[in-house]
C-alpha positions in Angstrom: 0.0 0.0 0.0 1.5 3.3 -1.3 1.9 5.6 1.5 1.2 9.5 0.7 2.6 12.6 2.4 -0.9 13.5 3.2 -2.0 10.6 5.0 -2.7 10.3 8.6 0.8 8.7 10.5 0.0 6.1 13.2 3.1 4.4 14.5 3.5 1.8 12.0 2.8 4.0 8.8 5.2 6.7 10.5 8.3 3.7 11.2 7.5 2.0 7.6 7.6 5.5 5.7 11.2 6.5 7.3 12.6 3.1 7.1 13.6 2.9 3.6 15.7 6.6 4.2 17.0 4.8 7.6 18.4 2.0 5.5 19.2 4.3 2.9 21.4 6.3 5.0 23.0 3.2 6.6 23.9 1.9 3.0 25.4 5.3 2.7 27.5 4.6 5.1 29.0 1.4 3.8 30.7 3.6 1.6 33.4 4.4 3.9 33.0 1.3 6.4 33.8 -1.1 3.7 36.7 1.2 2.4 37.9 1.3 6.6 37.5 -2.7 6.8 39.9 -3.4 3.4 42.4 -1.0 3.8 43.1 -1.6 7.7 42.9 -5.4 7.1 44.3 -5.6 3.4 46.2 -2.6 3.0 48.0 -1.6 6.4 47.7 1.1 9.8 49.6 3.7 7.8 46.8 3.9 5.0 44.2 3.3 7.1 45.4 6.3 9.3 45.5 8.2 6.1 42.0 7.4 5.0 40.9 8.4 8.3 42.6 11.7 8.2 42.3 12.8 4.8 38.1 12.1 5.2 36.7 14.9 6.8 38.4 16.9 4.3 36.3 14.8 1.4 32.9 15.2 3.4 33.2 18.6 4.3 32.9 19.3 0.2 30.0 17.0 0.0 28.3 19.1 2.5 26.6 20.8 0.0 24.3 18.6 -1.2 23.2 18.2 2.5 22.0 21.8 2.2 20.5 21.6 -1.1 18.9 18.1 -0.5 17.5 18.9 2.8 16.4 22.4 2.3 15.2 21.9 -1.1 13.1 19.2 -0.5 11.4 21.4 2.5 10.6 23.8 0.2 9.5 21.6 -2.2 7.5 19.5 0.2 5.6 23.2 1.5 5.0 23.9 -2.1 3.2 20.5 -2.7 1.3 21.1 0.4 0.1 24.3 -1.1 -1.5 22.2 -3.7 1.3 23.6 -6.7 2.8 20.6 -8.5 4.2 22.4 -11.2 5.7 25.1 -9.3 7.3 22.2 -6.8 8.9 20.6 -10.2 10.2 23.8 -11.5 11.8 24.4 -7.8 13.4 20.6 -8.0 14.4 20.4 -11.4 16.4 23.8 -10.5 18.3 22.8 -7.9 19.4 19.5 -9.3 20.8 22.1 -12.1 22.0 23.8 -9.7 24.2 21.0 -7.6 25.7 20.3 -10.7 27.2 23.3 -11.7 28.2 23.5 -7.7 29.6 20.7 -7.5 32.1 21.2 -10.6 33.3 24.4 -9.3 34.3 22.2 -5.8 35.9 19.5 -7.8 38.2 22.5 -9.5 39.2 24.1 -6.1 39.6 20.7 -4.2 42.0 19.0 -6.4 43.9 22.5 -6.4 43.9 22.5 -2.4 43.8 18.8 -1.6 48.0 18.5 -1.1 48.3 21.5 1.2 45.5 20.5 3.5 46.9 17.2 4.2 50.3 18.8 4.7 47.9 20.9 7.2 46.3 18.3 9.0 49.5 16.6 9.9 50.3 14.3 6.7 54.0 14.0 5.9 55.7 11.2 4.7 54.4 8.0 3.4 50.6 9.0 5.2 50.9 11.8 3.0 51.1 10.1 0.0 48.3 8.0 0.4 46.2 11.2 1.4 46.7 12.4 -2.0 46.1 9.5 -3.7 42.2 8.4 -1.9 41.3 11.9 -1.8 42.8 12.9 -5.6 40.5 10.3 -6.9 37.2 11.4 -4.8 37.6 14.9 -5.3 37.4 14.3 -9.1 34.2 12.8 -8.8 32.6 15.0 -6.1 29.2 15.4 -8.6 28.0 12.0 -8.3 28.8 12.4 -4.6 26.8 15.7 -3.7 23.8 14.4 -5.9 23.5 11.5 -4.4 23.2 13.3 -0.9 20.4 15.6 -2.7 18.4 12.7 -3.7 17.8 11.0 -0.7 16.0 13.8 0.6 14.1 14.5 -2.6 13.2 10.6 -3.4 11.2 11.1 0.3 9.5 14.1 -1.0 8.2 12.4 -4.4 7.0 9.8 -2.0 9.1 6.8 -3.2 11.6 6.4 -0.4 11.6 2.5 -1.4 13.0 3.5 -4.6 16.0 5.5 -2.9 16.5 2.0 -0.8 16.9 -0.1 -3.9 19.6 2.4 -5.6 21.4 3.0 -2.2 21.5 -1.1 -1.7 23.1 -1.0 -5.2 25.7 1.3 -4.4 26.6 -0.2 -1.3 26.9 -3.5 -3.2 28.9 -2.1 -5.6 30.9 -0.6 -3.6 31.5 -3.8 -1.5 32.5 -5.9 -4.5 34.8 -3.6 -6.7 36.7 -2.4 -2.7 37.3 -6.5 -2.6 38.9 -6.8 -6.5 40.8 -3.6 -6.5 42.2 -4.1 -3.1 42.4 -7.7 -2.4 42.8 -9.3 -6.2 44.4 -6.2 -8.1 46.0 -5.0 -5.2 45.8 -1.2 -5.5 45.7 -0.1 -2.2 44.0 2.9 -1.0 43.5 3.9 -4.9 41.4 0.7 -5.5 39.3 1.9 -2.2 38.9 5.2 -4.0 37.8 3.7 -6.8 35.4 1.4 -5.1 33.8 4.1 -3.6 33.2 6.3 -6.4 31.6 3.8 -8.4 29.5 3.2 -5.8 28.7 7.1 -5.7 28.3 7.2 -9.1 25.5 4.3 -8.8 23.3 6.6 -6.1 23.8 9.7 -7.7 23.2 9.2 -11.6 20.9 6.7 -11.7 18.2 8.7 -10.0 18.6 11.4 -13.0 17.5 9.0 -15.5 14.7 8.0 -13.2 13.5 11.8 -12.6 14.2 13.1 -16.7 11.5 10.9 -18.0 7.6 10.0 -16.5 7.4 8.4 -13.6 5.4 7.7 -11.3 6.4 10.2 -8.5 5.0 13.4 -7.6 8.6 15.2 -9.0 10.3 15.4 -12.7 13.5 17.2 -13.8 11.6 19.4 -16.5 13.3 22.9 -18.1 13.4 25.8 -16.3 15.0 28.8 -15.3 17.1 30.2 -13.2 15.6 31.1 -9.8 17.7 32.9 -7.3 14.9 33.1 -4.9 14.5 29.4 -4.4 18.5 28.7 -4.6 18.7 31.8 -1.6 15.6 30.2 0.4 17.2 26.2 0.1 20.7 27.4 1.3 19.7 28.9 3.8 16.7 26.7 5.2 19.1 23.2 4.6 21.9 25.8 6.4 21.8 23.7 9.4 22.3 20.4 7.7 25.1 21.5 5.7 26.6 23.4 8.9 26.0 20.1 11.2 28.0 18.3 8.5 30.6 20.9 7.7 31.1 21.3 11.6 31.3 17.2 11.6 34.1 17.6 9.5 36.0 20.2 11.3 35.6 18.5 14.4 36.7 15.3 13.3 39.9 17.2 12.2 40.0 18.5 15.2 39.9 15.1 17.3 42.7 13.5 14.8 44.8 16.8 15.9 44.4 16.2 19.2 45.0 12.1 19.3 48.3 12.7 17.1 49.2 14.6 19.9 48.3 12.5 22.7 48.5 8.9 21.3 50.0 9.5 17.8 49.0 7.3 14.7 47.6 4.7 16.3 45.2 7.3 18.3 44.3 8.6 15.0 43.7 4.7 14.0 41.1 4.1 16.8 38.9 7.2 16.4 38.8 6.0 12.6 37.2 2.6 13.8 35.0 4.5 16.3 33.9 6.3 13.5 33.0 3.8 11.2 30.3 2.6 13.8 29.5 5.5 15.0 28.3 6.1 11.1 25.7 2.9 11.4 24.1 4.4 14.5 24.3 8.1 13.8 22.7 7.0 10.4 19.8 5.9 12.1 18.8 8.9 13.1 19.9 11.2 10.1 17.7 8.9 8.4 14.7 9.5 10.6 14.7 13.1 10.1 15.3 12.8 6.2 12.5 10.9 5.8 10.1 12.3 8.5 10.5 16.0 7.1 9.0 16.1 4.1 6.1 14.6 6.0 6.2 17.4 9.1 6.8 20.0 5.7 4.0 19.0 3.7 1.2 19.3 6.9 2.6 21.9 8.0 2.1 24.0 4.2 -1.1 22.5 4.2 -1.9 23.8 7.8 -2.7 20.7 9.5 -2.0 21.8 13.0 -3.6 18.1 14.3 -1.2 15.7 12.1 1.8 18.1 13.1 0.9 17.3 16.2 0.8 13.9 16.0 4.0 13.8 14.1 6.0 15.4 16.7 4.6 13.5 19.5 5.5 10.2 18.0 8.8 10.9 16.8 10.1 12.3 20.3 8.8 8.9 21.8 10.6 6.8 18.4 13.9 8.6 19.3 13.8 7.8 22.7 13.5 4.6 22.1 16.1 4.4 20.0 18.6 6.0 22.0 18.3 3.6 24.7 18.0 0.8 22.5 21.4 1.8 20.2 23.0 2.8 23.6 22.5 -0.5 24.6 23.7 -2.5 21.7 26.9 -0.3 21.4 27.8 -1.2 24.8 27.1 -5.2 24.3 28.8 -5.0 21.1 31.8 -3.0 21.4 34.5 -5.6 21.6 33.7 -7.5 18.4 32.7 -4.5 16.4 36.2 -3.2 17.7 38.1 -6.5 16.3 36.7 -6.3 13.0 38.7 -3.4 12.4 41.7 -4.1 14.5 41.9 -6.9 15.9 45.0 -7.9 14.1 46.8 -4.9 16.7 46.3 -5.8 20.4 47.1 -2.7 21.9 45.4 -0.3 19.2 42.4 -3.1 19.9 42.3 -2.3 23.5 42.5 1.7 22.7 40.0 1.5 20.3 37.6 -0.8 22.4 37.8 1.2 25.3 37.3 4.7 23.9 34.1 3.1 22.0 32.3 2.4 25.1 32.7 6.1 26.4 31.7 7.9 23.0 28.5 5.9 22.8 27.2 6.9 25.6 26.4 9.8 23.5 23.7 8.1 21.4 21.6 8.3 24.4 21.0 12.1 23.7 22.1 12.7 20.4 18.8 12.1 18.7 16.6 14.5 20.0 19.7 17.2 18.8 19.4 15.7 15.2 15.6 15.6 15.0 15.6 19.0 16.7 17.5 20.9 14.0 15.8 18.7 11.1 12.1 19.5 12.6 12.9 23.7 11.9 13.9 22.9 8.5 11.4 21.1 8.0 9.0 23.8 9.2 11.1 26.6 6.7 12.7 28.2 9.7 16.8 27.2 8.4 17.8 30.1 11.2 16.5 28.0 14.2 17.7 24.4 12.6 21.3 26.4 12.3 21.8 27.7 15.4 20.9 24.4 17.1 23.8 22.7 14.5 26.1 25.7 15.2 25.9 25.2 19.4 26.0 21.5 19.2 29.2 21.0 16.9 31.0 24.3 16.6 30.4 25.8 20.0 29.9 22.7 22.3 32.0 19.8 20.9 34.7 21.9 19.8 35.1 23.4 23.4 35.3 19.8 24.8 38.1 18.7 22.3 40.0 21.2 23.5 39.1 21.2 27.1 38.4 17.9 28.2 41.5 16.6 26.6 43.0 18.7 29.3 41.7 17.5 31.7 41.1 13.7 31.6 43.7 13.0 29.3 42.9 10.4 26.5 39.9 9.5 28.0 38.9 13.3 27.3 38.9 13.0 23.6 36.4 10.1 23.4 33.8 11.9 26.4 34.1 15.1 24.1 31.0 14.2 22.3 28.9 13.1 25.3 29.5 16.7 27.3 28.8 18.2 23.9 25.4 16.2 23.8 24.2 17.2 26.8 24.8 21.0 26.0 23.0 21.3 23.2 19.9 19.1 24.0 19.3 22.2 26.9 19.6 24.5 23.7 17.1 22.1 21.7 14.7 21.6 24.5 14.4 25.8 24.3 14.1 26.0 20.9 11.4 23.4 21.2 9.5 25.1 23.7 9.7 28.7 21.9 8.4 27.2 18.9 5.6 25.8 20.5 3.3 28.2 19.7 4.3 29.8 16.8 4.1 26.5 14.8 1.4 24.5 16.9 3.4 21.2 17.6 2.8 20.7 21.0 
């Protein structure tokens, strides 16, 4: 049964319309998983080190299709509510132009700046080299990246989510299979990772352009139009937040290798990289909900349907609860062999790793309701809320706990960073939440 924007959410309509972006998101994340899993096992700690530095770098450019993905599909999603479906197309089909021409100009300046920014992050040597390399290769094909973050917020809108599922399960399979013949039978090293991966990218981000330039049987096309600085000036800053949240991801990320190449040198740097990679699974649980829950909250909320807002709000709160505890939980149980999958063949980086995984998940406890928070204002057009609740949580709050907590507790400082951060900004959520109350009739 085909599930519309319009409909009336119960539980069960609510959980099955958002699972296909959950998974969709988790496939996403395979991308750099699977690359993490071949190179530390295959390839060696020096590349897997670089990989792990040289990335924040390569999603920090990708941030844009964040914005444009998540912003544009709120506008959209308002527009449709209004009862316009032509006008909602001519906004879509824009900024899909639009992230093209964007994401050339990025590939240009990247691939100018990539060398001096690993130099900048702490690359010398032989981790330099293989900085270059990975990110040389993923730079070049940053387009197929960025669109493929645009889409999965817009295959929500045109109310096929499943469809976005199928593509993303394709890339991730891709990906999988070409990481395991260019590293493990052609034995390319972090190139054949590269390589892996942007086929994989290029699978989730082209695809869906043959499926919206012809008819179909979504509520969005890619038809001609013109330029439309009104809608490009509303998306960027309404999907803001997302893009800053990201961007801010990035820096901090950066910003923890900085500090553990001080304090515990490569193999610090080594053991936040395999924190990370699980950290990507659960986070993308969450990023999921709110991808595929906005357009919903969007699309009653243009068609002033105070009740169903309502209702939305209420049942996602009590969904990411939940789901804290419950990913909490498993994170806790499963910390030793989701830690030896990525280096177990090192005992002591092993017991590092393991140990600084059970403090940072303690996080997921809290960090829901931050993500849903800023997601719910874009969703509801207001991109100034949504950022500020991004800026405070990442590039206020966490980025004062790298720096201070290191200080203090020492290693253990670097992997609590996140959880003091967490429980910062869920006191500047909860505010937001309460102001909005009764300019937006959620609650």
């Amino acid at each position: 049964m085909r599930i519309q924007l319009s409909d009336h959410f119960t539980y069960k309509r609510l959980l099955r319309f958002v699972m296909p972006s959950i998974v969709m998101m988790i496939c996403t994340s395979v991308y750099s998983i699977v690359d993490g899993l071949f190179v530390s096992n295959f390839v060696g700690k020096t590349p897997f080190a670089a990989v792990n530095l040289i990335f924040p770098f390569l999603m920090a450019m990708g941030t844009i299709g964040f914005m444009i993905g998540t912003g544009g599909s709120a506008v959209v999603a308002i527009t449709l509510g209004e009862g316009d479906r032509e006008r909602a197309n001519q906004y879509f089909s824009f900024l899909i132009y639009a992230s093209i021409g964007l994401s050339l100009i990025l590939s240009a300046v990247g691939l100018i700046v990539l060398r001096p920014v690993s130099v900048m992050l702490g690359a010398e040597g032989a981790l330099l080299e293989h900085c270059v390399v990975y990110g040389r290769i993923l730079i070049a094909g940053q387009t197929a990246f960025i669109l493929q973050n645009v889409f999965q917020s817009f295959f929500v809108t045109a109310e096929k989510p499943g469809l976005s599922l199928k593509i993303s399960v394709a890339a991730g399979v891709v990906n999988f299979v070409m990481d395991y013949v260019f590293i493990v039978l052609f034995g390319w090293g972090v190139a054949g990772a590269a390589w892996a991966t942007l086929m994989g990218q290029i699978v989730g981000g082209i695809l869906p352009i043959v499926y919206f330039a012809r008819e179909n049987e979504s509520l969005l096309r890619l038809i001609p139009c013109g330029f439309n600085g009104r809608v490009l000036w509303k998306t960027c800053t309404n999907g803001s937040s997302e893009m800053l949240s990201s961007l801010s991801a990035s820096v901090v990320n950066i910003l923890y290798n900085y500090q553990l190449i001080r304090i515990a040198g490569e193999d610090g740097v080594a053991a936040y990289g395999a924190i990370m990679y699980v950290n990507f699974i659960f986070a993308a649980i969450f990023i999921g909900y709110s991808i595929g829950s906005g357009p919903v909250i969007g699309y009653h909320y243009g068609a002033g349907n105070k009740k169903e807002l309502k209702n939305l709000f209420g049942k996602s709160l009590a969904v990411i609860g939940i789901a804290g505890i419950a990913l909490t939980a498993l994170a806790e149980l499963l910390s030793a062999p989701l830690t030896r999958v990525f280096v177990g063949y090192d005992p002591d980086l092993y017991a590092m790793t393991r140990h600084g995984f059970c403090l940072y998940a303690l996080a997921f406890l809290l960090s829901g309701f931050n993500a849903f928070g800023s997601a719910f204002f874009t969703a509801l057009g207001n991109g100034v809320v949504s950022a500020a609740i991004s800026f405070m949580r990442t590039l206020v709050f966490e980025v004062a706990m790298v720096f201070y907590l290191p200080a203090l507790l020492g290693l253990d400082g670097v992997w609590l960073a996140l959880v003091a951060a967490e429980i910062l900004a869920l006191a500047v959520t909860g505010a937001f939440l309460l102001w909005g109350r009764g300019r937006y009739g959620y609650m």
